[in-house]
C-alpha positions in Angstrom: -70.2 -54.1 -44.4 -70.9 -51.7 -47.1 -72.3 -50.9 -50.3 -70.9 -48.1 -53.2 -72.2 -46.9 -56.5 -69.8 -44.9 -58.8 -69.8 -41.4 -58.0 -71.5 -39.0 -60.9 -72.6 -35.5 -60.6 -76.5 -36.5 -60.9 -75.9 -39.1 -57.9 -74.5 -36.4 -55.7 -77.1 -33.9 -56.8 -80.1 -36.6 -55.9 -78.2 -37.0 -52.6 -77.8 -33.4 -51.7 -73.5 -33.5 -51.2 -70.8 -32.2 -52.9 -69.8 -34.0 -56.2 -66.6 -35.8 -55.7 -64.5 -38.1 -57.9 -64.6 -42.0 -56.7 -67.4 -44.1 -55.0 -70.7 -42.7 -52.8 -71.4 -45.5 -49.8 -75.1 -46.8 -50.7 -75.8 -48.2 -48.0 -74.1 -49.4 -44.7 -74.8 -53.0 -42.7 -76.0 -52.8 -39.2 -73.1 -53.9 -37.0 -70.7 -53.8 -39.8 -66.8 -51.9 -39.2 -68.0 -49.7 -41.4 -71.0 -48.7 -39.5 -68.7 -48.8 -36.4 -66.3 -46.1 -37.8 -69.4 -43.5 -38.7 -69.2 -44.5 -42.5 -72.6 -43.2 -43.9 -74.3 -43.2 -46.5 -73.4 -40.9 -48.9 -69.7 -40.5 -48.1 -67.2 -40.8 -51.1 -64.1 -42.8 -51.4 -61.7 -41.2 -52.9 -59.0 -43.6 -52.1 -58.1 -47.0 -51.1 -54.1 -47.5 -49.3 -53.5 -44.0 -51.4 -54.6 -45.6 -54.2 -57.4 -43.7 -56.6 -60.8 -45.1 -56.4 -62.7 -43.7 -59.8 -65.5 -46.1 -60.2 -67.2 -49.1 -58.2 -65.2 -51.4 -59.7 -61.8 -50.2 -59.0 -63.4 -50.2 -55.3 -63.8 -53.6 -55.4 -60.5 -54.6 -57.1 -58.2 -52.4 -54.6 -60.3 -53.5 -51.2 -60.2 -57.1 -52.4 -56.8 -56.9 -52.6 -56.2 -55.2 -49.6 -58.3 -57.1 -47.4 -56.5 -60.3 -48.7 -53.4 -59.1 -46.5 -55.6 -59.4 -43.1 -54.7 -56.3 -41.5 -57.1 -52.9 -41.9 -57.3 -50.9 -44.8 -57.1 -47.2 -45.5 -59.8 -45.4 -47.2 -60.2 -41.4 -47.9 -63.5 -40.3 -47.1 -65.3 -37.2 -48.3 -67.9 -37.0 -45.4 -71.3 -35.6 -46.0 -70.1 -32.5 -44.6 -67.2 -31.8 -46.6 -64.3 -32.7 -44.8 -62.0 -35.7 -45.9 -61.1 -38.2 -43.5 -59.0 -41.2 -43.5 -60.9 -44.5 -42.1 -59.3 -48.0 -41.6 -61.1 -50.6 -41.7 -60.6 -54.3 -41.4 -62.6 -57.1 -42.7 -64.5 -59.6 -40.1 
């Protein structure tokens, strides 16, 4: 469902949004869960299950094995405009 880059403070800058430690959505699939629960791009994870997220491939390592378990999975999200919300999310 989605796409993430590693977070740096030039990314954030080209995107217009805050700079924030862990990984900027890059895109988001049409239909997708993510796209269902407002994920956009340019929103940070910060976490994954309360787990820091510092980099793309800590993303992918913590989700994977996450999803695995077949049940959703929580992410913190730095929205666009600021505020951090917690999204759950479960894989198709």
């Amino acid at each position: 469902g989605m796409s993430v880059r590693t977070s740096t403070p030039e990314l954030a800058e080209r995107r217009c949004v805050p700079y924030e430690t862990g990984v900027m959505v890059s895109d988001v699939a049409a239909g997708s869960a993510a796209e269902l629960k407002n994920m956009d791009r340019g929103d940070i994870i910060t976490s994954i299950e309360r787990q820091p997220v510092t980099s793309a491939e800590d993303f992918r390592r913590i989700r994977d094995r996450y999803l695995d378990l077949g049940r959703p999975v929580l992410f913190l999200v730095q929205s666009n405009d600021g505020q951090p919300r917690f999204v759950a999310l479960k894989a198709r």
